[in-house]
N, C-alpha and C positions, 0 to 999 in steps of 0.2 A: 064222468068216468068214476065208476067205484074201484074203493079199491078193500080187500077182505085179509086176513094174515091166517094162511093156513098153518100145516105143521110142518109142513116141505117148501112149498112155494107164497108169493106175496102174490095175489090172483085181480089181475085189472081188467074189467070187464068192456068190452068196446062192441060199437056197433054188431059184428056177426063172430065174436072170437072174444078168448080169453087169452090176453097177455103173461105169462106164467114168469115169476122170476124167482129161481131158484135161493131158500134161505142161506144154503152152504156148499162148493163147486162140487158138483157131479162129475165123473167123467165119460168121455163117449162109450166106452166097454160097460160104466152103469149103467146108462141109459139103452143101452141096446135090450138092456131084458125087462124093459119098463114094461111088455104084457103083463108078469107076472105082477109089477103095482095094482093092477085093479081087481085081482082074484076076489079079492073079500066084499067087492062092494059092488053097489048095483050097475056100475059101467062094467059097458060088456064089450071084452079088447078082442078084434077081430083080424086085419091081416096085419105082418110087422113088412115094411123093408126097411131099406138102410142102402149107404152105398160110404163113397169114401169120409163123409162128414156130416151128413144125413142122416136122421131115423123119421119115420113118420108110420104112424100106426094107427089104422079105423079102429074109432068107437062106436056102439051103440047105449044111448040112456034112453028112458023114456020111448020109445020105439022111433027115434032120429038117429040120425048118422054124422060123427064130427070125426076130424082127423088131427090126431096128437103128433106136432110138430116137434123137430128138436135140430138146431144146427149147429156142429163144434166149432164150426170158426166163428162164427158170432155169440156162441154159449148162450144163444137163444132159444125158449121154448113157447109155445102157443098152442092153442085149440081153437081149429076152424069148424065154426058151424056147416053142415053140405044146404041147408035148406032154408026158408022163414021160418020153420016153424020150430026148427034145433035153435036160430037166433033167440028165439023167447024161452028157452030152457036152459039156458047161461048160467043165469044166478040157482038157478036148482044144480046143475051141472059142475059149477065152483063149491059148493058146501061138497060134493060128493071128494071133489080134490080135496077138500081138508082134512078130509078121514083117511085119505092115501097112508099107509107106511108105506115108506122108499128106505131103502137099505143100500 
């Protein structure tokens, strides 16, 4: 497992996903407009939902598709790869997270 210090989250890289843990608490109403985190950078945020404690939002980098996970009760985040071939774009995909501004 590597593990990388971005400027928002500590980025652990695993089998088909990135473990994300957040430097400083976030709360659920932040994270709900986390499309707008990837404006500036080459991940390209595509549908949001959300429900009572929920957010999950497709990405596309690279021309793969992963889905940016977020749950309040556990104040957990992650990034699931959808494919083999998003799994081998990970560590390209975690640098892209450290240029994140999250506000």
């Amino acid at each position: 497992m590597n593990n990388e210090t971005t400027n928002s989250f500590i980025v652990q890289i695993e089998q088909k996903q990135l473990l994300l843990t957040a430097l400083w608490p976030m709360r659920f109403e932040q994270v709900q407009q986390c499309k707008s985190w990837f404006a500036q950078s080459a991940v390209k945020a595509g549908t949001l939902a959300y429900g009572a404690d929920r957010v999950e939002l497709g990405l596309s980098f690279a021309n793969e598709s992963f889905t940016f996970c977020y749950e309040d009760y556990s104040e957990s985040f992650w990034v699931t790869a959808d494919s083999a071939g998003g799994a081998m774009l990970l560590s390209e995909l975690a640098k892209e997270f450290s240029s994140l501004e999250i506000r």
